[in-house]
Short mmCIF file of the C-alpha atoms (twelve columns), coordinates in Angstrom:
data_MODEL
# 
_entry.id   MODEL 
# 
loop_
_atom_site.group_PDB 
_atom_site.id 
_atom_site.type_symbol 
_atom_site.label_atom_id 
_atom_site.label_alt_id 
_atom_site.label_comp_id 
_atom_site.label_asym_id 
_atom_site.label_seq_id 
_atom_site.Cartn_x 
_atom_site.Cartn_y 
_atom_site.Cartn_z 
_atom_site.pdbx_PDB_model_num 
ATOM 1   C CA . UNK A 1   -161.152 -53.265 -95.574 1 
ATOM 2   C CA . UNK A 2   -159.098 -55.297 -92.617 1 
ATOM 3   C CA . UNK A 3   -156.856 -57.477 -93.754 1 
ATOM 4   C CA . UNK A 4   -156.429 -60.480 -92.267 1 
ATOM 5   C CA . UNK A 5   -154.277 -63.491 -91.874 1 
ATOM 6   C CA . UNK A 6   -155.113 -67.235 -91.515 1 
ATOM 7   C CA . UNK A 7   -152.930 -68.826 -89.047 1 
ATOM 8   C CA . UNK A 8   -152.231 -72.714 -89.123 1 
ATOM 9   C CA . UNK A 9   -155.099 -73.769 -86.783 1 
ATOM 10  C CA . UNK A 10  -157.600 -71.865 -89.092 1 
ATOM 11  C CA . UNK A 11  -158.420 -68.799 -86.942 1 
ATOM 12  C CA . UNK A 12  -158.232 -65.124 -88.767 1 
ATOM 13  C CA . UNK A 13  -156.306 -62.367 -87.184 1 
ATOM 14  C CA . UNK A 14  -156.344 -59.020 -88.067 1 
ATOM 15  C CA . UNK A 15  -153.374 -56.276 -86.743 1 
ATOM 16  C CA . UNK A 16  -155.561 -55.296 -83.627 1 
ATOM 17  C CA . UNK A 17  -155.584 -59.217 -82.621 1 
ATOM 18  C CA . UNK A 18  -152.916 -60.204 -79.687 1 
ATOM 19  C CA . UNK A 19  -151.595 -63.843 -80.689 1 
ATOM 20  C CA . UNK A 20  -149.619 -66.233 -78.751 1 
ATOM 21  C CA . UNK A 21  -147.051 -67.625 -80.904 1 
ATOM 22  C CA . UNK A 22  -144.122 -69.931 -79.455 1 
ATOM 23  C CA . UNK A 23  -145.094 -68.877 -76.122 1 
ATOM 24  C CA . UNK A 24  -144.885 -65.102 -76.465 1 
ATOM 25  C CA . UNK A 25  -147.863 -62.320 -77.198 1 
ATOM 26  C CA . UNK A 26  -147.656 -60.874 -80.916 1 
ATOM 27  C CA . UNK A 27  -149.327 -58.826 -83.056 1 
ATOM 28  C CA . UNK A 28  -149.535 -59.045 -86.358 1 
ATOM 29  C CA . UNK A 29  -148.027 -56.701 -89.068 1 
ATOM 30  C CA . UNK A 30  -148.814 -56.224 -92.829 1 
ATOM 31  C CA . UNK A 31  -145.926 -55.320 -95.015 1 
ATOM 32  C CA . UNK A 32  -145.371 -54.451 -98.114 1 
ATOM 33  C CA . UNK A 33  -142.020 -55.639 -99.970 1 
ATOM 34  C CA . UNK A 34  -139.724 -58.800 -99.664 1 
ATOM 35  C CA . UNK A 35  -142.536 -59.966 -96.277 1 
ATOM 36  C CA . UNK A 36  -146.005 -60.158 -96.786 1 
ATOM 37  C CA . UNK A 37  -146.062 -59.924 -92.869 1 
ATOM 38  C CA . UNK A 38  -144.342 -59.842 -89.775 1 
ATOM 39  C CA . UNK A 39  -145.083 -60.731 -85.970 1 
ATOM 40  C CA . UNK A 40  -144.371 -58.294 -83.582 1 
ATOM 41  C CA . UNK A 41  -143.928 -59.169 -79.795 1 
ATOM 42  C CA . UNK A 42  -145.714 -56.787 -77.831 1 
ATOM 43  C CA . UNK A 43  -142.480 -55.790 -75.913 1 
ATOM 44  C CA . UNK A 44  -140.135 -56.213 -77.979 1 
ATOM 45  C CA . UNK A 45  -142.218 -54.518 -80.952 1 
ATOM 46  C CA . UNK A 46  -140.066 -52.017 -83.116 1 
ATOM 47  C CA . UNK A 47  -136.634 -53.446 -81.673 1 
ATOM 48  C CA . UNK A 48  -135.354 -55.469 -84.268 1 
ATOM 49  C CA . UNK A 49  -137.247 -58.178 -82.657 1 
ATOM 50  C CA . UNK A 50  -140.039 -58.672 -85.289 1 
ATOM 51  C CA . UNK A 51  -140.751 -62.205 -86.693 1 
ATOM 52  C CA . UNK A 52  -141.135 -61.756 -91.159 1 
ATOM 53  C CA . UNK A 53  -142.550 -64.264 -93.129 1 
ATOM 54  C CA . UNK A 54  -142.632 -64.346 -96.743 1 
ATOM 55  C CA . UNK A 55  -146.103 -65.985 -96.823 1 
ATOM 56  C CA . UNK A 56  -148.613 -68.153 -94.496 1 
ATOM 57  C CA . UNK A 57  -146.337 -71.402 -95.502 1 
ATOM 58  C CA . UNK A 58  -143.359 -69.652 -93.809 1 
ATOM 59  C CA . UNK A 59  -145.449 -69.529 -90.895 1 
ATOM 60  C CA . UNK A 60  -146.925 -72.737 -90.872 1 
ATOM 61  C CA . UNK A 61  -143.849 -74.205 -91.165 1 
ATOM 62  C CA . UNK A 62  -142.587 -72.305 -87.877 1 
ATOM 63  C CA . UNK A 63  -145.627 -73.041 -85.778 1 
ATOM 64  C CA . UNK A 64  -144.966 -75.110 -82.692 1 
ATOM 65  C CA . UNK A 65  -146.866 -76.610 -80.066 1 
ATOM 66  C CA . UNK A 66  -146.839 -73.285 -77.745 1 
ATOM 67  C CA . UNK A 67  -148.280 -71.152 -80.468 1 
ATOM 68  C CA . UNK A 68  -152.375 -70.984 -79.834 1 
ATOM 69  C CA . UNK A 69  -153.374 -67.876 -81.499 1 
ATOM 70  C CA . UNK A 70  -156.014 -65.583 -79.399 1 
ATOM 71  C CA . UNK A 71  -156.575 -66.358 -75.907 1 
ATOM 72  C CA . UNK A 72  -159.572 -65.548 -73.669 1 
ATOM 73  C CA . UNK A 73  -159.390 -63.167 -71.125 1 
ATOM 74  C CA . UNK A 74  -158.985 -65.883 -68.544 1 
ATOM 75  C CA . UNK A 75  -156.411 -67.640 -70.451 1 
ATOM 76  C CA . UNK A 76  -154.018 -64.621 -71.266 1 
ATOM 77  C CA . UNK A 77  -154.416 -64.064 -67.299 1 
ATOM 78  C CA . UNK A 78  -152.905 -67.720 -67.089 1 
ATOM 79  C CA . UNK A 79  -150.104 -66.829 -68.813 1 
ATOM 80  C CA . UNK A 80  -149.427 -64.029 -66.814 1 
ATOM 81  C CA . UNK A 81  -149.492 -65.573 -63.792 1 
ATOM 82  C CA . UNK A 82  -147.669 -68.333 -65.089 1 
ATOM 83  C CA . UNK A 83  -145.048 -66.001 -67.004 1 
ATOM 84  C CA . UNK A 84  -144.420 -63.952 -63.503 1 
ATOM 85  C CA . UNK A 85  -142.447 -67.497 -62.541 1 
ATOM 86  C CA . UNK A 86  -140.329 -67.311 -65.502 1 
ATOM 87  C CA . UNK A 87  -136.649 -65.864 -64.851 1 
ATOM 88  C CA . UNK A 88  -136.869 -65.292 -68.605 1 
ATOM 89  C CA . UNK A 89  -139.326 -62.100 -68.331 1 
ATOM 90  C CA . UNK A 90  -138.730 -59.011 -66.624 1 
ATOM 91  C CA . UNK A 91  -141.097 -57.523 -64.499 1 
ATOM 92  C CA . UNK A 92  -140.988 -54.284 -66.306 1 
ATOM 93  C CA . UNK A 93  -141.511 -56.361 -69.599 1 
ATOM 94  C CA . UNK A 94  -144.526 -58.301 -67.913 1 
ATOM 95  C CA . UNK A 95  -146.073 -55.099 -66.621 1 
ATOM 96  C CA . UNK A 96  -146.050 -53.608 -69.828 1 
ATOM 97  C CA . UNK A 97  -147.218 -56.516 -71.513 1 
ATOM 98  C CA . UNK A 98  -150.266 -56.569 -69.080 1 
ATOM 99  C CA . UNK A 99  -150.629 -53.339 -70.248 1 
ATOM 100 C CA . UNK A 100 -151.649 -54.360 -73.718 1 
ATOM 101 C CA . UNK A 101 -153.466 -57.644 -73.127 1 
ATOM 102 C CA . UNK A 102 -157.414 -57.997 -72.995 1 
ATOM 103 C CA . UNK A 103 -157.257 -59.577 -69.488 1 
ATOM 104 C CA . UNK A 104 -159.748 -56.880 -68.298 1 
ATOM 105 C CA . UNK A 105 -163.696 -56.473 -69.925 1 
ATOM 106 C CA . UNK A 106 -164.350 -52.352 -69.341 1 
ATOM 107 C CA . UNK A 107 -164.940 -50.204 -71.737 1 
ATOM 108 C CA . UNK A 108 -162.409 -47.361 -70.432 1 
ATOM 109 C CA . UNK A 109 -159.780 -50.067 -70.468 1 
ATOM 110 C CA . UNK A 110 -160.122 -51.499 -73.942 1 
ATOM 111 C CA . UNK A 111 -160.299 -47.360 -75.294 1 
ATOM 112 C CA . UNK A 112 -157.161 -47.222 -72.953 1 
ATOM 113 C CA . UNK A 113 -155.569 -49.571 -74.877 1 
ATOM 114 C CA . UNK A 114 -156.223 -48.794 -78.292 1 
ATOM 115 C CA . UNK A 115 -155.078 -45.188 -77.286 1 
ATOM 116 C CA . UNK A 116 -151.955 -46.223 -76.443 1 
ATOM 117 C CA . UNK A 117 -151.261 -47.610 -79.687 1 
# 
C-alpha cells in the first residue's frame, strides 16, 4: 500500500508526487525514527538539504503562502519560466529540475522520469 500524506490545504501526496512548498519543488519522504517524514527538494535531494517533520502539525505549522502542493503541467511551466529570472537558481539547478517535473504529457517522458529515479 502507498502511503500518503495530507498536506494543510487537504490534498494527499504520495513519494512519487512533486510539491511546491515555500516556493521550491519537493518530494516527499517517509521515514522511520525520530521524523515521520521529510521533504526533499528535487535538487538539493540527498544533500543535507531535506526538510523533517515530526508529524503533519510540524508541517502545518511551517506552511506559508508560497507552498501550493501539486501543480499542473502548465503551472509548474510557470514557475519555470518565472524561476529562470531568479538570480537565486542556477541554470544547471533549473535544468535539472526541469528534468524531473511533469511539464511534458508523453509517455516516453514520464517512463524517462521515473527511470531516473
Amino acid at each position: 500500500m502507498t502511503r500518503t500524506l495530507t498536506l494543510p490545504n487537504g490534498e494527499n501526496v504520495n513519494e512519487d508526487d512533486i510539491i511546491l512548498y515555500n516556493g521550491y519543488p519537493y518530494r516527499v519522504k517517509f521515514a522511520d525514527g525520530e521524523y515521520e517524514f521529510k521533504l526533499s527538494p528535487l535538487y538539493w535531494g540527498n544533500s543535507g538539504m531535506d526538510i523533517p517533520f515530526a508529524d503533519r502539525e510540524a508541517l502545518v505549522d511551517q506552511w506559508e503562502a508560497d507552498s501550493r502542493s501539486t501543480l499542473t503541467r502548465a503551472e509548474w511551466k510557470q514557475w519555470l519560466r518565472e524561476a529562470r529570472h531568479n538570480p537565486q537558481f542556477t541554470d544547471a539547478e533549473l535544468n535539472e529540475i526541469a528534468r524531473e517535473l511533469p511539464t511534458n504529457s508523453s509517455v516516453l517522458d514520464r517512463l524517462r522520469r521515473l527511470l531516473r529515479r
